[in-house]
C-alpha positions in Angstrom: 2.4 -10.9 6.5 6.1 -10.2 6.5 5.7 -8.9 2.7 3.0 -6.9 3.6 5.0 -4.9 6.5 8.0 -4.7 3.9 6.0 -3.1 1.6 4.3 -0.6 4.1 7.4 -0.1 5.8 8.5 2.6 3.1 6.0 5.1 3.8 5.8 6.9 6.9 3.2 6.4 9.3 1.5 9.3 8.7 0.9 8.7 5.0 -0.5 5.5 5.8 -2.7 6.6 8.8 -3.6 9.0 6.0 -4.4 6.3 3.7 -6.4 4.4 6.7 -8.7 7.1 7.5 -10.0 7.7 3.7 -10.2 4.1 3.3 -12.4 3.8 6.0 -15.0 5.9 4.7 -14.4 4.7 1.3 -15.2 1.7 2.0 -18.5 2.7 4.2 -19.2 4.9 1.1 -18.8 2.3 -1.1 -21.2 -0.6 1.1 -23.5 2.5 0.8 -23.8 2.3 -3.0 -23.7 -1.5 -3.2 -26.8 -1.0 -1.0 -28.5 1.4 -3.6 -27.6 -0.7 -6.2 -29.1 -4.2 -4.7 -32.4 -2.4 -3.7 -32.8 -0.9 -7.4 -31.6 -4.4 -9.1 -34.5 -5.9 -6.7 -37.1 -3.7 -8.1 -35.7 -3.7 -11.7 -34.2 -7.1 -12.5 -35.0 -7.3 -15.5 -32.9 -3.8 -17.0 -29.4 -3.9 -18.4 -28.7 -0.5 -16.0 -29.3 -1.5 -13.1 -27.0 -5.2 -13.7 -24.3 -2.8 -15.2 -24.5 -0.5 -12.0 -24.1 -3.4 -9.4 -21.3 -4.8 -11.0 -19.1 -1.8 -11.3 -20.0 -0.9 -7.3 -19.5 -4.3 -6.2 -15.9 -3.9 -7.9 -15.3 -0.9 -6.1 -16.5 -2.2 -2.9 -14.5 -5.2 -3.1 -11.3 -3.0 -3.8 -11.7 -0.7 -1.1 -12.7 -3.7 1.2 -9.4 -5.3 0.0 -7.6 -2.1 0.9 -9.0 -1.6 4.5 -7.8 -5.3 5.4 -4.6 -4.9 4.0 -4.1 -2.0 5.9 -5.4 -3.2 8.9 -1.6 -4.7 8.9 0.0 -1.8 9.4 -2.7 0.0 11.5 -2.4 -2.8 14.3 1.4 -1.4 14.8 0.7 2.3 14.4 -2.1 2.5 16.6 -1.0 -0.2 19.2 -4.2 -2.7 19.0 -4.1 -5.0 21.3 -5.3 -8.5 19.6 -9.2 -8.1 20.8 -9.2 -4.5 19.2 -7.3 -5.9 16.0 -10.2 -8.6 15.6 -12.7 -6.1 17.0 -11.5 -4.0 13.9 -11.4 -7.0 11.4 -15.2 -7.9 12.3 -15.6 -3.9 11.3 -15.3 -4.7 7.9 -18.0 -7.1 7.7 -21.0 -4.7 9.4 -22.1 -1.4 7.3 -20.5 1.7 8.3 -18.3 -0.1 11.1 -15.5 1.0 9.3 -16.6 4.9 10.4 -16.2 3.3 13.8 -13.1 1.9 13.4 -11.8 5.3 12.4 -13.2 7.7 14.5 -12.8 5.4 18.0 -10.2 3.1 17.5 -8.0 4.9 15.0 -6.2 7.2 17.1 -2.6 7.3 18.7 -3.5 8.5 22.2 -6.9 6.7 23.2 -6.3 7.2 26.7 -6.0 10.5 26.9 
């Protein structure tokens, strides 16, 4: 974890709130068009498109899922989680579109306000 806030620490928080924001719907995005691409392999198993589609979605899913826990690191310090919203926000990435959640609730400097 220590190499990960190294890393991060040489961007400014805004750049990688930035970051966290388009990840966030990226990623829901992305769990959108695995979707579509499991429902049209179910009903076409048997075509080269539809294998070729799933595989190059599921690749892009899986890096933009990478990405959102990665910076889930950094976010947990920017936005001040607590350690029930940090694992409340690391469930996220497991349900569709929780991620949208993540970023339009929890994913803010001033909450209480």
């Amino acid at each position: 974890m220590n190499i990960i806030q190294k890393f991060f620490s040489k961007y400014p928080e805004e750049k990688i709130i930035k970051w966290f924001h388009q990840i966030c719907v990226a990623e829901a995005i992305s769990w959108f068009l695995l979707f579509t691409a499991m429902i049209w392999i179910r009903t076409n198993h048997d075509e080269l498109l539809p294998t070729i589609y799933i595989i190059i979605i599921g690749n892009i899913h899986g890096l933009f899922f990478s990405l959102y826990l990665l910076l889930l690191l950094p976010g947990r310090k920017i936005f001040a989680w607590d350690d029930e919203e940090f694992v409340f926000a690391l469930m996220a990435a497991f349900f569709p579109f929780a991620t949208i959640w993540i970023d339009k609730k929890l994913a803010m400097k001033n909450r209480d306000e």
